[in-house]
C-alpha positions as CSV (number, residue, x, y, z in Angstrom):
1,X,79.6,113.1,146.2
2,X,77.6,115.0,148.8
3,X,78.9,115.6,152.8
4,X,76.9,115.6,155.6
5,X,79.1,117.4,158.3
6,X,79.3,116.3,161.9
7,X,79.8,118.9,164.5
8,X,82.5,117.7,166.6
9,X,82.5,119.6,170.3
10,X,83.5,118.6,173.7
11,X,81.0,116.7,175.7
12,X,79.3,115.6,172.1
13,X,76.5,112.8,172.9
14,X,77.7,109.7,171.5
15,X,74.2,108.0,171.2
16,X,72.6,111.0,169.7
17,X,74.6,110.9,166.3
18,X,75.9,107.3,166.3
19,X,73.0,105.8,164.6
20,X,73.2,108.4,162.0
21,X,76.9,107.9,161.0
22,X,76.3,103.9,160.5
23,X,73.6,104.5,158.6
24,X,75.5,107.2,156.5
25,X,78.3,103.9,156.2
26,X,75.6,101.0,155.4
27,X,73.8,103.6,153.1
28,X,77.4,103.8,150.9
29,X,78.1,100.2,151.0
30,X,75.1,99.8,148.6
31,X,75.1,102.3,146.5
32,X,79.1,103.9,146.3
33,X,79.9,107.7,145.9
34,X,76.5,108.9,146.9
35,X,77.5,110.6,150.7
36,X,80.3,110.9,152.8
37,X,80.6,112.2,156.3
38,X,82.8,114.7,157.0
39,X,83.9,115.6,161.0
40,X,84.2,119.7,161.1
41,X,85.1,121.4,164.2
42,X,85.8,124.6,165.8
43,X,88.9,124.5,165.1
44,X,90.9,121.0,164.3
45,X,91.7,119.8,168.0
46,X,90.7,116.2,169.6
47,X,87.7,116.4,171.7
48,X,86.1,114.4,173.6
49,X,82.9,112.9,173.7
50,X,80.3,112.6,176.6
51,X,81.4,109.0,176.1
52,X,85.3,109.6,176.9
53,X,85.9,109.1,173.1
54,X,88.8,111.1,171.4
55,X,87.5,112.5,168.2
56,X,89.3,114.8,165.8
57,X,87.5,117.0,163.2
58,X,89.4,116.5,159.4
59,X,87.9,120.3,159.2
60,X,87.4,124.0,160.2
61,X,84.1,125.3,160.2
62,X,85.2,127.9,157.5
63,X,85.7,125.2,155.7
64,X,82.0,124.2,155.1
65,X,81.5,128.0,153.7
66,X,82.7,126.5,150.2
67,X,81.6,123.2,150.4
68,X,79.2,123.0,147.5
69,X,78.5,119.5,147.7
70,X,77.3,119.9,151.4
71,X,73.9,118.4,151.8
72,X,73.6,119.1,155.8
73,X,75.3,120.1,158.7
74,X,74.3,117.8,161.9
75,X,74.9,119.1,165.7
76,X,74.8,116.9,168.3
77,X,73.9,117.7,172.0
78,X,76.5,118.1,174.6
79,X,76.7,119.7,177.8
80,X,78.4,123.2,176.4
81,X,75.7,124.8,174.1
82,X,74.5,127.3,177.0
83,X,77.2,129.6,175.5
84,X,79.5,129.8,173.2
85,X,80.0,128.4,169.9
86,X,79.9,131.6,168.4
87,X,81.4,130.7,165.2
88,X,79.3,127.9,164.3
89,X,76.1,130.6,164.8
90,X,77.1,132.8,162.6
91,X,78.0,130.1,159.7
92,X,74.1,128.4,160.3
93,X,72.1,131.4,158.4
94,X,74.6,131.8,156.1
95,X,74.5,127.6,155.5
96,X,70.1,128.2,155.6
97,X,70.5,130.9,152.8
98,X,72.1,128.4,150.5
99,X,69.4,126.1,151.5
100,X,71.8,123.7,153.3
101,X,69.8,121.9,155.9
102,X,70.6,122.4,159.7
103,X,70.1,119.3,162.1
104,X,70.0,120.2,165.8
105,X,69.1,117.8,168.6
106,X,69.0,118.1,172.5
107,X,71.7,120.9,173.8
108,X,71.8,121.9,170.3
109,X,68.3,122.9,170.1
110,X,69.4,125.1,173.0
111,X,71.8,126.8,171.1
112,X,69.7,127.3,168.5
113,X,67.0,128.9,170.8
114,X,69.2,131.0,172.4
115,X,70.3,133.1,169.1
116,X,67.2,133.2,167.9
117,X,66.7,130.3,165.4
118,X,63.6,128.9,166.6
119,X,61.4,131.7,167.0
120,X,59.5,131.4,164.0
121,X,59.8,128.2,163.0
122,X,57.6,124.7,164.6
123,X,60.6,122.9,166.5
124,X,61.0,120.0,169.7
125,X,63.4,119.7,171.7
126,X,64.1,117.7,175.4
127,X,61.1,119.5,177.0
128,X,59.3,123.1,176.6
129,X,60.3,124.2,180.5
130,X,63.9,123.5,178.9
131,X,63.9,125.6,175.7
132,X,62.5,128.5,178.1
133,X,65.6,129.0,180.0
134,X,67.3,130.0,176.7
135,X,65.1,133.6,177.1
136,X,63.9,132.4,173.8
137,X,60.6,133.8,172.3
138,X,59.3,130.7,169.7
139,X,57.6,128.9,172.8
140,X,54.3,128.8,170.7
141,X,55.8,126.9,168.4
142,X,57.0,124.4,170.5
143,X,55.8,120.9,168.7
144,X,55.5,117.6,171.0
145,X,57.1,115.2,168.1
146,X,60.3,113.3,168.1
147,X,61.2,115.3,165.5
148,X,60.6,118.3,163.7
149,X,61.5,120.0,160.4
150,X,60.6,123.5,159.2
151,X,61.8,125.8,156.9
152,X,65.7,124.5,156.8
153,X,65.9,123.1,160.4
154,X,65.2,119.8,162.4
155,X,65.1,119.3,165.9
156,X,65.2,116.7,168.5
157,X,64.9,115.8,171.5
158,X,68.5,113.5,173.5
159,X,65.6,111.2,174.0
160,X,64.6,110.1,170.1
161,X,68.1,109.6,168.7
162,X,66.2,107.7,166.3
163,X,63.3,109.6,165.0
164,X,66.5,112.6,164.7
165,X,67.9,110.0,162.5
166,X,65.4,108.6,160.2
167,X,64.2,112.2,160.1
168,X,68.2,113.6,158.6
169,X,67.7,110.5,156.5
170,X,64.6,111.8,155.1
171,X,65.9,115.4,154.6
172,X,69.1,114.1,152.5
173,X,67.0,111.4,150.7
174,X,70.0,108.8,151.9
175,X,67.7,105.8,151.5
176,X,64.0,105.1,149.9
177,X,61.3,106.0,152.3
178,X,60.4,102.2,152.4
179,X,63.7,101.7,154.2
180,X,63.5,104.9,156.2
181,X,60.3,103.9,157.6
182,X,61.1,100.0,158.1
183,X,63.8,100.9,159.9
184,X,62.7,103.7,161.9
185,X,60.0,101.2,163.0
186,X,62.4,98.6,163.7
187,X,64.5,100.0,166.4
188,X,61.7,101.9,167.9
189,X,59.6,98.6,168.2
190,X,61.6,95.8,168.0
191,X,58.8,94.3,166.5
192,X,60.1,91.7,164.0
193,X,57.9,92.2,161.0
194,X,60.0,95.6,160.7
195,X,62.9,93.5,160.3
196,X,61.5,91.8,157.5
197,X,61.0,94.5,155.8
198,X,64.0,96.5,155.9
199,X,65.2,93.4,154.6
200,X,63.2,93.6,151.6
201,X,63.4,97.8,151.0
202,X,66.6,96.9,150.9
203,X,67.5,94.0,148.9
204,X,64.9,96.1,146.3
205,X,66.9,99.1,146.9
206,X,69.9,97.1,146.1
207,X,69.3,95.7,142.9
208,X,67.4,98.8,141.7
């Protein structure tokens, strides 16, 4: 079984990783034993989220320096990431050596700014005026998306929780890109053909 690791912080946006954690549930009521998520921390304390939510990581962040089976490491925004969390930056190039994707969205793509992270690689984030007050140099690289992936890291803006979703779901593989894409259309549309054919990706998904 592969983990996808939650970063659990203070402040963490509850809508940005929500979607992403019921999927990662649904996904494993199909198809068993594929992923499980697993809630690391800077340390093992309760937090709380943006939301008032008490959350407790089952993890240290040393802990995902053995985790073999880890098939990403997801940060969520917050209102914390203009300093700080210097543990967690020095485990993401050591996590983007093993070729362990790194999923950042809104504050997070702060963080990532600020230590250097997006220099040299095509990212988003909440707005390009933002990203600049990290003292950053990547600001040619900016990409107006609602999400972007290159070389090892995605990123987000606070505003497309889902497009950050669908596109973790894409890096991991944890559905068919039928269901992916029905589903990404779905909640961004509300259309109800898109209904229809999650409904169908995944009835084909689940009798595959």
């Amino acid at each position: 079984m592969r983990t996808i690791a939650l970063y659990v912080t203070e402040t963490m946006a509850d809508w940005e990783y929500a979607y992403l954690t019921t999927q990662i549930t649904e996904a494993e009521t199909i198809h068993p034993g594929r992923f499980a998520l697993h809630l690391v921390g800077d340390g093992v304390a309760e937090v709380r989220s943006l939301g008032g939510l008490p959350i407790t990581p089952v993890a240290d962040l040393a802990d995902l320096a053995g985790d073999q089976n880890l098939a990403a490491l997801v940060i969520p925004g917050g209102n914390h990431y203009h300093s700080g969390h210097e543990r967690l930056l020095e485990l993401v190039p050591q996590l983007l050596q093993r070729g362990v994707p790194i999923a950042a969205i809104c504050g997070a793509t702060f963080m990532l700014a600020r230590a250097g992270f997006l220099d040299d690689r095509n990212h988003t984030s909440n707005d390009p005026a933002y990203l600049q007050l990290s003292g950053y140099h990547g600001a040619e690289k900016y990409v107006t998306n609602g999400a972007v992936t290159d070389n090892g890291i995605t990123t987000s803006s606070g505003m497309k929780a889902i497009a950050f979703t669908a596109e973790v779901m894409r890096v991991v593989q944890l559905y068919p890109e039928p269901i992916i894409h029905a589903w990404e259309n779905l909640n961004s549309t509300g259309e109800a053909k898109f209904y229809y054919e999650l409904m169908e990706a995944t009835n084909a998904w689940q009798n595959a």
